[in-house]
N, C-alpha and C positions, 0 to 999 in steps of 0.2 A: 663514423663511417663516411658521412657528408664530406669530413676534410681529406678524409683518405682518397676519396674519388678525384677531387681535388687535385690533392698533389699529385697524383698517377696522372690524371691529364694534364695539368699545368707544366710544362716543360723546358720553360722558360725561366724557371723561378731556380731556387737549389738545388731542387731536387730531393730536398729531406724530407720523408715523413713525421711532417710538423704534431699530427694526432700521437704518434706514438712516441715521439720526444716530450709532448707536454705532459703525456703517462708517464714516463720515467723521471722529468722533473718534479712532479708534483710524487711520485713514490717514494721520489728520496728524500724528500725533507715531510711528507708524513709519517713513512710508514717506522720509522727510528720509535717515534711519539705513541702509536699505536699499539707498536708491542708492547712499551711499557707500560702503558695503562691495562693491555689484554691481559699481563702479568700479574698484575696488580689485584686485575676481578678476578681472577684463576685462581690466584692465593688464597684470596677471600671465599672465593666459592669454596675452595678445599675443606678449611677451615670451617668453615661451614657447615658441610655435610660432613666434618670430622664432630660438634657439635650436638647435629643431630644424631647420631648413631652415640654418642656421650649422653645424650638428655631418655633416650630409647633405654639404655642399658638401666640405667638408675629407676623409670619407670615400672620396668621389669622386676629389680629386687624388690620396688616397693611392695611392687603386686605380691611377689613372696612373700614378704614382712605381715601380708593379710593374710596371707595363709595361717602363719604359723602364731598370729595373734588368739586363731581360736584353736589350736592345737590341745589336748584334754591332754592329760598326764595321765589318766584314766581311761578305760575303755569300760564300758557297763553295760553289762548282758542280761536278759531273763532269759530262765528254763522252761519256763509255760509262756504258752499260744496268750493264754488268755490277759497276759501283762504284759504290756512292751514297755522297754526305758528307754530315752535318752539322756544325752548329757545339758545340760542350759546353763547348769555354772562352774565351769572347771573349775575352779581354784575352790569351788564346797565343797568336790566330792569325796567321799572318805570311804576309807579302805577295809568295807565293813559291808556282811550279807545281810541282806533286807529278806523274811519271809515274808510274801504278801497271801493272802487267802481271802478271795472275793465270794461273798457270801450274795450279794444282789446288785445289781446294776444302777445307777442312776438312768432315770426315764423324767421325758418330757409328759406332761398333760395333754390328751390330744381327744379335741372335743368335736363332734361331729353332729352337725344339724340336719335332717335330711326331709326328706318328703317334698322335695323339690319338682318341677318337670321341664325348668328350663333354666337355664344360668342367667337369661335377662328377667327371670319372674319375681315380679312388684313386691315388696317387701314393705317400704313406706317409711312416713315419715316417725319423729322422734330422737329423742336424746340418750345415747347408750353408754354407760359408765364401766371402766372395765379397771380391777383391783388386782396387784398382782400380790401372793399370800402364800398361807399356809391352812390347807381344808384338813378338820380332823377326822378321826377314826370314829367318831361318835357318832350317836342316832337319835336325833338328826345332827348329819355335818354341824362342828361351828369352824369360823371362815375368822382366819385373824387376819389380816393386810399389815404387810411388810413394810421397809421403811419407802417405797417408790408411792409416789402420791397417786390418789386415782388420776386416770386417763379419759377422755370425756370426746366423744364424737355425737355431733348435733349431723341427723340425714333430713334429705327433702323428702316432700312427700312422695317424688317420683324414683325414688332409689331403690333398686335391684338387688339381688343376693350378688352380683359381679362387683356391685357399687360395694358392697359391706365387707368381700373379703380384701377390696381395693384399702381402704378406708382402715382393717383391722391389721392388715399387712405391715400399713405405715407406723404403728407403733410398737413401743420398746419393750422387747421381751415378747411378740406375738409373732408368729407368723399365719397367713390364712389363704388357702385359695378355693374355688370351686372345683369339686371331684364329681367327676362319670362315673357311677357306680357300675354301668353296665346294662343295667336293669331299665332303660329309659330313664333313668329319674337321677337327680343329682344331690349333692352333698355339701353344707359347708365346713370344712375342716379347719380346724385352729389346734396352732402347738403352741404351745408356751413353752421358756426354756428347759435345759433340766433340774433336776433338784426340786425336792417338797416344799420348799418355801418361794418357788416360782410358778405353782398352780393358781389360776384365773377365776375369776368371777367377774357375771356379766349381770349389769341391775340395768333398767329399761323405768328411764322417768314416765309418772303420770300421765294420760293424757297421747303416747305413742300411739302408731298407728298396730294394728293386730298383728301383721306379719312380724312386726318390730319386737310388738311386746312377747311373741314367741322365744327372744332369745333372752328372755330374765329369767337366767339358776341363781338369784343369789339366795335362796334358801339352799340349794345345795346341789352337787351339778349334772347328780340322778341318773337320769338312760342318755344323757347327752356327751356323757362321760366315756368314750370308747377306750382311754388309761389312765390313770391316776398318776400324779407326780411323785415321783420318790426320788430319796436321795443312793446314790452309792455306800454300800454296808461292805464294810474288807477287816482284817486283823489286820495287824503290820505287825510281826512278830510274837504273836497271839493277844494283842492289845485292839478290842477293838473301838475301829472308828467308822465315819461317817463326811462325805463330802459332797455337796449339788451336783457334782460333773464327774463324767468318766476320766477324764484329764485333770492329775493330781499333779501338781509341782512342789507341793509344803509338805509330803510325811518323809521323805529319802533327802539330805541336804545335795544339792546342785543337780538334782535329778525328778524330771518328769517322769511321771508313771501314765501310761492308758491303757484302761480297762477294758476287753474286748468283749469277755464273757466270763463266766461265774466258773470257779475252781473246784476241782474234786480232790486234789490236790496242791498243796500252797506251791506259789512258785517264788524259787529264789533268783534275787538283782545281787550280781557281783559288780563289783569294782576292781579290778585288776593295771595293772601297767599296762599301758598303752602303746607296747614296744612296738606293734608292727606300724602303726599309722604316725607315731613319731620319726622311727626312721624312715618313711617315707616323705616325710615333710621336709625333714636334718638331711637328706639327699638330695632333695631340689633344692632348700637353701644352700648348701656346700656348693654346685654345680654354678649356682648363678652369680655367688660371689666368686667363683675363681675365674667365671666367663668374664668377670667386669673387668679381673686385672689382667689376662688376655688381653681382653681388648683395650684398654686404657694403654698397656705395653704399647699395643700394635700403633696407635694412635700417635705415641707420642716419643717413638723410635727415632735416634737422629740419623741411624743412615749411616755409622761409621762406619761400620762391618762391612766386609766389599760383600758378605753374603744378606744383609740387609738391604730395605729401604725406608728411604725415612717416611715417617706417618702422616696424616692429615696432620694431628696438633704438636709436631715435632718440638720436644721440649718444652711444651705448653704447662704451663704451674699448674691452670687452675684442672684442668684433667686430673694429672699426677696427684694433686691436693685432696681433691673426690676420694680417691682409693687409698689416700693416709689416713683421711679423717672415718671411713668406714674400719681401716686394721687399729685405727686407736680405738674404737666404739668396740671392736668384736676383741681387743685382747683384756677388755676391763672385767672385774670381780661385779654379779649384780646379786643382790637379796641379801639378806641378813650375813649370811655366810660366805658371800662375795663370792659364787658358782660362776666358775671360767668354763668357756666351751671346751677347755682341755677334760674340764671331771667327766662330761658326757663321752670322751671317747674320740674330741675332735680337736685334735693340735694343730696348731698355724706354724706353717714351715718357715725360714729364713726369707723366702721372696716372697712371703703373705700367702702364699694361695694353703687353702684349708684341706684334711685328708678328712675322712669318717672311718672310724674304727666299730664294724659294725658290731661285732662281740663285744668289744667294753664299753658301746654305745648302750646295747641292748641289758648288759650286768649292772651299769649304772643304773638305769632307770628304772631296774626288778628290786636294785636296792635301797634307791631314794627316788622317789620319783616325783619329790618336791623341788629336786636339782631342776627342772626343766622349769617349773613355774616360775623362778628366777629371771629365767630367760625370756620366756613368752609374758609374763603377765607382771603387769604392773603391782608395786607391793602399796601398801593402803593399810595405814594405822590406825588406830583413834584410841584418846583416855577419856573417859566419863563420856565418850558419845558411842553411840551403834551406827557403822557408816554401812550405806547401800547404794550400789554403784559405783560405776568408773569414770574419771573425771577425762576429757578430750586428746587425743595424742597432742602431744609436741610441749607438755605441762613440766618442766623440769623440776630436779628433784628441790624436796621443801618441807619447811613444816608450817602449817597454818594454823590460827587461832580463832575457835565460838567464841567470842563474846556477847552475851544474852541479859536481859533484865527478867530476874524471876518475875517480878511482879506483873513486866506487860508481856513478855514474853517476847520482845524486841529483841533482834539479835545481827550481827553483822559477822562475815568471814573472811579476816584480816582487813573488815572497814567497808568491805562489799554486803550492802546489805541482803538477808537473806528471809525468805516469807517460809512462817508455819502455823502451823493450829495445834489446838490441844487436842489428843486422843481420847476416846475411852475411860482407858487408863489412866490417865492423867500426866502422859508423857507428852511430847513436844516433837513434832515431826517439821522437820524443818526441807524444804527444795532450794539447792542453790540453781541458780538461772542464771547466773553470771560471773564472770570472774576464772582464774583460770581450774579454780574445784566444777564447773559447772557440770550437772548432770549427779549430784551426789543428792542423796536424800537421809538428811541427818536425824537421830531420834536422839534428846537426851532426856534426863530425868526433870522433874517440875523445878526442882529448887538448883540447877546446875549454873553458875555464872558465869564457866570459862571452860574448854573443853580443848584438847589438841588434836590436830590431824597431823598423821608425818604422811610422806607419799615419795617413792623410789619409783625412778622410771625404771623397766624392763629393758636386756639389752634392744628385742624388737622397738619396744616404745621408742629407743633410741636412737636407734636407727632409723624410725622413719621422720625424727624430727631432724634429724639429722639432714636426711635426702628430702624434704620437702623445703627446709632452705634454700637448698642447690637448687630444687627446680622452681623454687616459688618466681611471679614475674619480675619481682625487684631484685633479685640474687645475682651474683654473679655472670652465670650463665648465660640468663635473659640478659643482661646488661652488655655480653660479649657480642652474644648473636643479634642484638639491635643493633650497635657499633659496625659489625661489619655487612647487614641488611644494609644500614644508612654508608658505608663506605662502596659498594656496589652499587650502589644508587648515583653517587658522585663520580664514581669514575665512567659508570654507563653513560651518563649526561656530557662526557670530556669525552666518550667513544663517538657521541651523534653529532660533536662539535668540531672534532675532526672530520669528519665525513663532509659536513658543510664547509670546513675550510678544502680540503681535497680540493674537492668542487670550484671552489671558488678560484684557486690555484690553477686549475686544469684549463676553467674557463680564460683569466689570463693569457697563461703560456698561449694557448690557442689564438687570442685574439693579435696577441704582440708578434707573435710567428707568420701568423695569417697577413701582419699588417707590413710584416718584414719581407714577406712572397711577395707582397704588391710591387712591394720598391722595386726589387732584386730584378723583379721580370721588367719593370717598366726599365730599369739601368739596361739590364740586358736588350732588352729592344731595342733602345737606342744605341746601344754598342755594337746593335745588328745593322741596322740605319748605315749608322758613319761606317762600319767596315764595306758593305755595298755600295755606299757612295764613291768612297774611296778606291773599292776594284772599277768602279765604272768608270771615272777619273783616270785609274793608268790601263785601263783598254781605248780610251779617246786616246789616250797620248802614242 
């Protein structure tokens, strides 16, 4: 603005507006430079958020892939209020009715002290031992203790009934706190868990203080006793049994049972196919694989078509690459019988994207509905071992080998050592912790020295080992989008470098124009000079 005022007054000089000539000089030899760098980060950015909406997609199936990992081929119902099921291990469950007839309830021990008249009143000192057992039916009680070791709370002599349910609270298998009866007067309450062989005894060393020694039943647990422990009494198919807890997981295989309340009539657990929640699940997966090759299309369009445009990752391999290696995973044979999504009722057309055929969806899996297991859940062999457990996604297919010393019972899983103990029985329960079986818990026989494991990834399994490649941070992906982070980073630093050259440019032109006005006006002065002199010279003559 300074030069502009400048040249407007300066009238002697060229006359050119030297400020906005050193703008158009310095334009023309930046701005060339400029746009091809702007070009350059445009591309990149494109590309980029062509990336992220590629790394979103793949997130997305993963998350389906979780869905339909716990997907049940089975749905399992009771007829009675008084049993609820669910399902805990799809691939036990079997296609078989369960009568259950609950005859008595598992209950906890629930022991009540009372004659209290305040919750801070003095109770005292002493040492209190507390057994957790089994009380008999006899008279007098006898008291067997279980295999949990006694438990031992040493009070001061200033300690409270608040102080004891504090104190009996904190340990295993108790719970305690102080109760309002109502009545002015308070209560101390203790539960133990449930089941007969988790009922208490409270012994009170020598030497306690009175309050204290108030709380020794261990002769037996007498008016203190407000329920007794029992266990759960039920048939399972007119067989009966017996379990600590109203929550059963071992009589139905891969099916918990809870006990709400006692039967007047048995109630029946079905297993049936699972066609409506299956195809509900085979509908969001079809949906979200066909969204990917949408958009992977959309992405990596080149634009030939005058009714197209070309995508963020226009002809980009590794996009295109993503959606080959998911139709190679979904067109493959998985489980013993090599189950294609085509037996389910879902065929893959010529451009990949998937249809669901709900009727032959829904006939297939009324008629095998081990076909989906295939699919969703990984397959797990063993000879001469009992395996339990699913070993980590991304574990490719294999076979593994126990090898064990009968005599120490040392044993390693293809060389990875693995730790167990001897059972009961005198079987061998082994936990692997490491390695890629981790999370199996092996049981073989005493004298076994070599055992096999086979193990078949699921097409799920495989696909998310698949997609956890793609996105893991060393992968491709990651490796693309750091590349062109760090390449917009490089051309941003040539955008601020131009900017400073501009500048520097501008200032020049400025200076050498400014310094070229000086001349021009000082010539012309003087040009002014000598012509005046010179009219004044031919008006003398």
């Amino acid at each position: 603005m300074q030069n502009d005022i400048l040249t407007s007054l300066n009238r002697g000089g060229t006359g050119i507006n030297i400020s906005e000539l050193s703008e158009q000089l310095t334009e023309a030899e930046i701005a060339p430079r400029r746009s091809l760098v702007t070009e350059r980060i445009d591309r990149a950015e494109l590309r980029l958020s062509g990336y992220e909406r590629l790394r979103g997609q793949a997130e997305q199936v993963s998350e389906a892939l979780g869905l339909m990992r716990g997907l049940a081929p089975f749905a399992v119902r009771s007829d009675g209020a008084a049993v609820a099921a669910t399902v805990t291990d799809p691939g036990a469950v079997e296609r078989q009715a369960a009568r259950i007839d609950v005859a008595e309830l598992a209950a906890a021990q629930v022991l009540s002290f009372d004659g209290y008249t305040d919750p801070a009143q003095l109770v005292g000192g002493g040492t209190l031992s507390v057994e957790v057992g089994r009380w008999s039916e006899d008279a007098p009680p006898v008291f067997t203790p279980g295999a949990q070791p006694a438990q031992t709370i040493t009070f001061a002599p200033d300690s409270t009934l608040e102080d004891m349910a504090t104190a009996l609270g904190a340990l295993d298998g108790v719970s305690a706190r102080v109760i309002d009866l109502g009545d002015g007067s308070y209560a101390l309450g203790v539960i133990s868990e449930t089941g007969a062989g988790n009922a208490l005894r409270f012994g009170v060393a020598p030497g306690a203080d009175p309050g204290l020694a108030a709380f020794d039943f261990s002769a037996g647990p007498g008016a203190v006793e407000a329920q007794a422990a029992r266990d759960a009494r039920l048939r399972l198919n007119g067989i009966e049994v017996t379990r600590p807890d109203n929550r059963i997981d071992d009589l139905v295989p891969g099916v918990s049972l809870t006990l709400t309340a006692t039967t007047l009539a048995p109630a029946t657990v079905t297993a049936t196919p699972n066609t409506e929640g299956a195809l509900e699940v085979m509908q969001g997966f079809v949906e979200i694989v066909n969204a990917t090759g949408r958009l992977v299309g959309t992405l990596t369009a080149r634009g030939f078509a005058a009714e197209t445009e070309a995508g963020d990752l226009a002809g980009d391999t590794l996009a295109s690459g993503m959606m080959t290696g998911i139709a190679n995973i979904l067109g493959r044979g998985f489980g013993a019988a090599g189950a294609h999504l085509a037996d389910l009722g879902i065929p893959t057309a010529r451009d990949g994207t998937l249809t669901l055929d709900e009727a032959r969806f829904t006939a297939a899996l009324e008629a095998d509905p081990a076909l989906l297991d295939a699919l969703v859940r990984d397959g797990i062999t063993g000879r001469d071992v009992v395996i339990e457990g699913v070993p980590p996604a991304g574990v490719e297919a294999g076979r593994f080998t126990l090898s064990r010393d009968p005599a120490t019972g040392a044993a390693t899983l293809d060389g990875v050592p693995v730790f167990g103990a001897q059972q009961q029985d005198g079987d061998w329960l082994y936990s692997v912790t490491s390695g890629p079986m981790q999370g199996l818990r092996l049981t073989v026989a005493p004298g076994t020295e070599r055992a096999e494991i086979g193990y078949a990834p699921s097409m799920v399994s495989s696909l998310q080992t698949y997609l956890a490649g793609v996105l893991a941070p060393e992968g491709a992906l990651a490796t693309r989008e750091r590349a062109l982070d760090a390449s917009v980073g490089v051309e941003t630093a040539a955008l601020d470098a131009l900017d400073r050259r501009s500048e520097e440019l501008r200032t020049r032109y400025l200076g050498r124009f400014t310094e070229m006005e000086r001349i021009v006006t000082q010539l012309n002065s003087t040009g002014d000079y000598l012509t005046n002199l010179i009219d004044a010279w031919n008006s003398d003559n």
